[in-house]
C-alpha positions in Angstrom: -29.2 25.3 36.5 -29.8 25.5 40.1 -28.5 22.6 42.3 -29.3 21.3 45.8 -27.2 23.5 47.8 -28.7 23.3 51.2 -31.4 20.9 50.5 -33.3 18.5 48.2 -34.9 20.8 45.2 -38.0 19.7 43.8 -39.5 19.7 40.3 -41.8 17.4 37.7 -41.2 16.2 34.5 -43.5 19.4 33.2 -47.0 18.6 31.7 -50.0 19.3 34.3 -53.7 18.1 34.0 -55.4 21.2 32.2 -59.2 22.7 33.0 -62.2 22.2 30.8 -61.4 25.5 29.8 -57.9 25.0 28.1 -58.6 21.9 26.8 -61.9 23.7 24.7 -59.3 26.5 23.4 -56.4 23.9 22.2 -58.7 21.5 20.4 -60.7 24.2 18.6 -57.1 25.7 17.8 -56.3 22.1 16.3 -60.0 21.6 14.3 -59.5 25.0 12.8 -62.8 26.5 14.4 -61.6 29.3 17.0 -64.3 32.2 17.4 -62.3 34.6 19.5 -58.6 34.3 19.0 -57.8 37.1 21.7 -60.5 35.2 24.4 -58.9 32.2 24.0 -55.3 33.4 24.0 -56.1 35.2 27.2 -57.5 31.5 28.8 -54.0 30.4 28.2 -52.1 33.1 29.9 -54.1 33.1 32.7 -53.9 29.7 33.1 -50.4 29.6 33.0 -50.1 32.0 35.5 -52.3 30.2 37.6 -50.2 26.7 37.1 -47.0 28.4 38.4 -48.6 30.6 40.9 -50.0 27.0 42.6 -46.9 25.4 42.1 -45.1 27.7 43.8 -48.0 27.7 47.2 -47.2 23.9 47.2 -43.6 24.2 47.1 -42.1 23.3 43.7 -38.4 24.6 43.5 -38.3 24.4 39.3 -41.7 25.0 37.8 -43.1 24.6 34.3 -46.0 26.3 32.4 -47.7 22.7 32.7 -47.9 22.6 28.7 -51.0 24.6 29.0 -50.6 25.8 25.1 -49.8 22.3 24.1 -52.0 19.2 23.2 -49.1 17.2 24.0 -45.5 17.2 24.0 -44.9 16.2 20.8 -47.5 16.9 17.7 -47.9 20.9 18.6 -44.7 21.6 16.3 -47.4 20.7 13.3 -48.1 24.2 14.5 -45.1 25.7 14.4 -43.0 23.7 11.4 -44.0 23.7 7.8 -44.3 20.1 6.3 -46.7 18.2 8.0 -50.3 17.0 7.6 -52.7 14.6 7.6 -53.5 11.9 10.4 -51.6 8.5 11.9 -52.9 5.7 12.7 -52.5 4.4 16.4 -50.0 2.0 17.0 -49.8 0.7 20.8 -46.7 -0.7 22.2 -45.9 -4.1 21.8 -46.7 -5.0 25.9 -50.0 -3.5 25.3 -50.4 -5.6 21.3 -50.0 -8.6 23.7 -53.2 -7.8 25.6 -56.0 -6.8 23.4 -58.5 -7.2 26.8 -56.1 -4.5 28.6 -55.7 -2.6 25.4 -60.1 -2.0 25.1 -60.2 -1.5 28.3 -57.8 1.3 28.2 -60.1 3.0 25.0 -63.6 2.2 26.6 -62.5 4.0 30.0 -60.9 6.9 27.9 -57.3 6.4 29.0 -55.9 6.5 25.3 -55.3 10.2 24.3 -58.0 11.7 20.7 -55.5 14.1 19.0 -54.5 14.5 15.4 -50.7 12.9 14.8 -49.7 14.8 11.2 -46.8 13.1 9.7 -44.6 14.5 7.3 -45.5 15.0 3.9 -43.4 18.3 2.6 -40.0 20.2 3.3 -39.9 20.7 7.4 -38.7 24.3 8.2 -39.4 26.7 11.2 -42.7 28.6 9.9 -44.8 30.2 13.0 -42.3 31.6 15.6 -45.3 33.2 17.2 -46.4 30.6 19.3 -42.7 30.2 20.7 -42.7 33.8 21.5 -46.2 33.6 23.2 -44.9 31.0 25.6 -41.5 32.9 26.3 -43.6 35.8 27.4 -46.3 33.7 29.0 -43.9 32.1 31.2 -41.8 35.4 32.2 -44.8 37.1 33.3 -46.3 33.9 35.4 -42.5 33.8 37.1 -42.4 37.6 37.5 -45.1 37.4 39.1 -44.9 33.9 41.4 -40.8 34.1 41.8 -39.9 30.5 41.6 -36.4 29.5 42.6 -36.3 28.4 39.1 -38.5 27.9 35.7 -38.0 25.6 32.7 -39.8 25.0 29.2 -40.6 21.9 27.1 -39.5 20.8 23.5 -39.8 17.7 21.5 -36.5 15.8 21.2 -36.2 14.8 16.5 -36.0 11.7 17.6 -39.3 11.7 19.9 -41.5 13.7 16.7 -39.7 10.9 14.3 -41.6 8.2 16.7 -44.9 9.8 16.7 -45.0 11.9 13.2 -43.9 9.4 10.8 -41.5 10.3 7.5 -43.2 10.6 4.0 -41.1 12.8 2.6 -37.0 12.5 3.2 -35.6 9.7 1.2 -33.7 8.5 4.6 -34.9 8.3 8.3 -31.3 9.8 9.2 -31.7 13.0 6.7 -35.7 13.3 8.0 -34.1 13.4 11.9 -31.3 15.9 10.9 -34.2 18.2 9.1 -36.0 18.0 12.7 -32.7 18.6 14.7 -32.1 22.1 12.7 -35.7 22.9 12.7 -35.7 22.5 16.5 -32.6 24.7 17.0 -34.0 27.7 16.7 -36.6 26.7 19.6 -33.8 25.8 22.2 -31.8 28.3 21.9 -34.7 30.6 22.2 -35.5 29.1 25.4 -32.1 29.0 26.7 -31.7 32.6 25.9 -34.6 33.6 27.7 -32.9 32.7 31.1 -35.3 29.7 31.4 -34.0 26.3 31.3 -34.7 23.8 28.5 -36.0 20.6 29.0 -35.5 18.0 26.0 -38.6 15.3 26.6 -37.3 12.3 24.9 -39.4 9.3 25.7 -38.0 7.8 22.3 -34.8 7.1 23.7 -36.9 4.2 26.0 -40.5 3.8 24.5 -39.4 3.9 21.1 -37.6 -0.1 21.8 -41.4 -1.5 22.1 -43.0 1.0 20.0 -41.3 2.6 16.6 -38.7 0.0 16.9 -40.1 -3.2 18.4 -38.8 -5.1 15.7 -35.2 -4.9 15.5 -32.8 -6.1 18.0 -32.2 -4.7 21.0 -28.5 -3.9 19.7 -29.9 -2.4 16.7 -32.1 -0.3 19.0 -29.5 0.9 21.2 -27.7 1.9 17.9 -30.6 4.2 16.5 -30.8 5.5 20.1 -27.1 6.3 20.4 -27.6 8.3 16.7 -30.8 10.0 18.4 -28.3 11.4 21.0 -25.8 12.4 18.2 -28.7 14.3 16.4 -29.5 15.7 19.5 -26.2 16.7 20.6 -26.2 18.5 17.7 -29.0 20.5 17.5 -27.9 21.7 21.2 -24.4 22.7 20.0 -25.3 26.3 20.8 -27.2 25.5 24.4 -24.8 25.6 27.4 -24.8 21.9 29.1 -26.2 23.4 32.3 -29.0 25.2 31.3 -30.6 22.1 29.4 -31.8 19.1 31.2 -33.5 15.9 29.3 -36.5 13.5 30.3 -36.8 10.3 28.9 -39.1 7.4 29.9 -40.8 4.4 28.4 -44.4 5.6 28.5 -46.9 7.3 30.4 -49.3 5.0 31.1 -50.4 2.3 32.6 -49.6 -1.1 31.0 -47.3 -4.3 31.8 -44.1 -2.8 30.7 -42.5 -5.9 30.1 -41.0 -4.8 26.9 -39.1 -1.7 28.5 -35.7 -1.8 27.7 -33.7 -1.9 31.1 -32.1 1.0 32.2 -28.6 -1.2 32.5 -29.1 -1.2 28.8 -30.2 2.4 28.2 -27.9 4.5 30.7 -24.8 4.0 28.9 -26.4 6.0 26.1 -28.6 8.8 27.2 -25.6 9.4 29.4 -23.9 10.8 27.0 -26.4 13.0 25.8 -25.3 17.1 26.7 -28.2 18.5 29.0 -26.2 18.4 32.5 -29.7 16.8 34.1 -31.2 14.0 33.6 -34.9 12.9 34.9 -36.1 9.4 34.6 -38.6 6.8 35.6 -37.6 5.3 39.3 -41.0 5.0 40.8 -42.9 2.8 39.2 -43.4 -0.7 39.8 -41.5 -1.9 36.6 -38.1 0.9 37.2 -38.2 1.8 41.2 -35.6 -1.3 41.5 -33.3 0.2 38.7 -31.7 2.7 41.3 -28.7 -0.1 41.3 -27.7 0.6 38.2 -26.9 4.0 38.8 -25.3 3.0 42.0 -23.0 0.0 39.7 -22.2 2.4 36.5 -19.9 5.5 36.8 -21.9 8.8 36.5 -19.9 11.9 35.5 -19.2 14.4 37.5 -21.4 17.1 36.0 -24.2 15.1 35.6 -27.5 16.2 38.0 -30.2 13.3 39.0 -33.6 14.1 39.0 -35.4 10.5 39.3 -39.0 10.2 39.6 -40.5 9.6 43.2 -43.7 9.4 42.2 -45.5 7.6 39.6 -47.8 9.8 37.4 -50.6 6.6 36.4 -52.2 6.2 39.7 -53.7 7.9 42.1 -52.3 6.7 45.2 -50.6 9.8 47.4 -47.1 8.0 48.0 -45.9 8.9 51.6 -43.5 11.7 51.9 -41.6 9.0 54.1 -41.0 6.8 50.9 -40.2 10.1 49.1 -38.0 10.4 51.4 -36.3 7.1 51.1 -36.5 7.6 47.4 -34.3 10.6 47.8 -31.8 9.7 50.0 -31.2 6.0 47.7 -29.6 8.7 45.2 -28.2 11.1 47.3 -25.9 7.8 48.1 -24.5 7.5 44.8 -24.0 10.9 43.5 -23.8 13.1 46.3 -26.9 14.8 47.8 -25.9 18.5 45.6 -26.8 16.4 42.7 -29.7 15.1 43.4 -33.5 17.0 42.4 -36.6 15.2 43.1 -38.6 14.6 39.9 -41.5 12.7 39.2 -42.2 9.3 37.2 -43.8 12.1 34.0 -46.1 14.3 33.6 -49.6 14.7 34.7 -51.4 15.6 32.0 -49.3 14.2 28.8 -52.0 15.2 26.4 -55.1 17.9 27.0 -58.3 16.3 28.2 -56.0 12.8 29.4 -54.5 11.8 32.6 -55.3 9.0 35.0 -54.6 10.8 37.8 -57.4 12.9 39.1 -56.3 16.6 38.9 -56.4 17.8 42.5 -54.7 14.2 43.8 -51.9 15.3 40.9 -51.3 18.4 43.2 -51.7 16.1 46.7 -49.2 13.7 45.1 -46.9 16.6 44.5 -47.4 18.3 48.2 -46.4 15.0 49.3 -42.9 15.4 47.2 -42.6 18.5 49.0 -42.9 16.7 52.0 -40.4 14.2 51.3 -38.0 16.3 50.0 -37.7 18.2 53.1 -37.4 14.7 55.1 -34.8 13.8 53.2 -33.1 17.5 53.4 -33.1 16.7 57.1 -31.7 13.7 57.0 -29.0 14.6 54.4 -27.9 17.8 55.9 -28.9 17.4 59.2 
């Protein structure tokens, strides 16, 4: 995994808002009613080639495939796995439950995400290695081709499919997330051995305290998180430490928040978690103050930051001058090597959603660019 040698390296959390285009392909892939399998397949390639080429023009260090050939970042393994079916019902998170007004709102204006959630109704084993393989080779021909300093991949974390893909099958929760962990195996180490670098998206190491879990304790939660990062840990046994890298937050959208569990809480655990990288919410309105904590615990020495310096639910352009200041704040703690600058989370968590107008997505991250360099400046003078 690359670091900041001689300046600030810049990435995103991954997703990217997709075109009308993509959007059409993935959901007729997910109704069953695809006409021309080769057409659409092509619509993907090129547009992942497309994604990296422009994030490359704009100055990304560590680009993604923006999840074209994903309706979000979590149900495509119903695609890939053996075992799952039917629908779930929605279940917003508890800050949300406490404002039904906000909550319509949300609907009526189109910012909650129309996608099937199957849950698990039979044995869960890898089925379709296909799709895997399409995005390896995707993704090697968009970097050939654009040269990147460096690419990465998604993949669902067991814990994060266990949050939105719901157990009727295993007799335990604990044998359902170990099923998930070996299932998911094969997937990271194909990543890994591709020369690209895995990134784990585990929002249910955060969201999951006012969602899946909002009612236990918050000890009980940090328990079931801490045996998240075990399962985890252990599905990863084969990846190298520094060619993963893990994203967690505590949801993409935009909401009070005021049941997030605080990061003083949370950074004890996901710390110990093996991807050498770490990207997390620091922008936002409800996290941009929890830079202290890093500052007040001890961070290992291997450990990379990549904290969001921008926030991915609203459309302001944040000034590459706060970027900047946003930058430097960790470069103070851990060093300015171990630094990357990230953003809040994606841009385009599920196909056909995002609050954040498509070409202002790019503008916000032309502005990281910006900032980065500032800060590179600053840091190394």
């Amino acid at each position: 995994m690359q670091h900041s040698i001689d300046r600030i390296l810049t990435t995103h959390v991954g997703s990217l808002p997709r075109s009308q285009g993509v959007t059409d392909v993935l959901f007729a892939r997910e109704r069953g009613t695809t006409v021309d399998a080769a057409a659409d397949a092509r619509v993907i390639t090129d547009a992942v080639a497309e994604v990296v080429r422009r994030q490359v023009a704009i100055g990304i260090d560590v680009v993604s495939d923006g999840e074209m050939s994903k309706i979000s970042y979590a149900t495509y393994i119903a695609k890939r796995f053996s075992g799952f079916g039917g629908d779930t019902p929605r279940e917003p998170g508890q800050d949300l439950v406490e404002f039904p007004g906000l909550l319509t709102k949300l609907a009526e204006r189109g910012s909650t995400a129309k996608y099937r959630r199957p849950r698990c109704v039979g044995a869960v084993t890898v089925e379709h290695t296909e799709p895997m393989l399409t995005d390896l080779h995707n993704m090697q021909a968009a970097i050939k081709a654009a040269r990147p300093v460096e690419a990465f991949l998604n993949a669902a974390s067991p814990g994060v499919i266990a949050l939105f893909q719901p157990n009727d099958y295993y007799r335990t929760q604990d044998e359902y997330l170990t099923v998930l962990a070996e299932a998911l195996r094969s997937e990271y180490e194909a990543i890994a051995a591709a020369g690209i670098v895995l990134q784990i998206d585990a929002p249910d190491l955060a969201m999951g305290r006012h969602t899946m879990y909002r009612n236990r304790s918050l000890e009980q939660f940090e328990n079931l998180a801490a045996q998240h990062i075990e399962v985890l840990n252990h599905a990863l046994r084969n990846v190298p430490a520094d060619r993963a890298r893990m994203h967690v937050c505590w949801g993409n959208y935009e909401g009070p928040h005021h049941h997030d569990v605080p990061m003083q809480r949370l950074l004890p655990i996901v710390l110990k978690a093996k991807p050498q990288a770490l990207l997390f919410e620091a922008a936002n309105p409800r996290h941009a103050h929890e830079w202290s904590v890093f500052q007040n615990t001890r961070i290992p020495d291997d450990k990379i930051l990549i904290p969001g310096v921008l926030a991915t639910t609203t459309n302001y352009i944040e000034h590459p001058l706060l970027v900047a200041e946003r930058i430097e704040r960790f470069a103070g703690i851990v060093g300015r090597e171990r630094v990357i600058a990230g953003t809040d989370c994606g841009f385009g968590t599920f196909a056909g959603f995002g609050p954040v107008e498509p070409d202002i997505a790019y503008l916000k991250l032309a502005a990281m660019v910006e900032g980065a360099r500032l800060a590179s400046h600053r840091l190394w003078g």
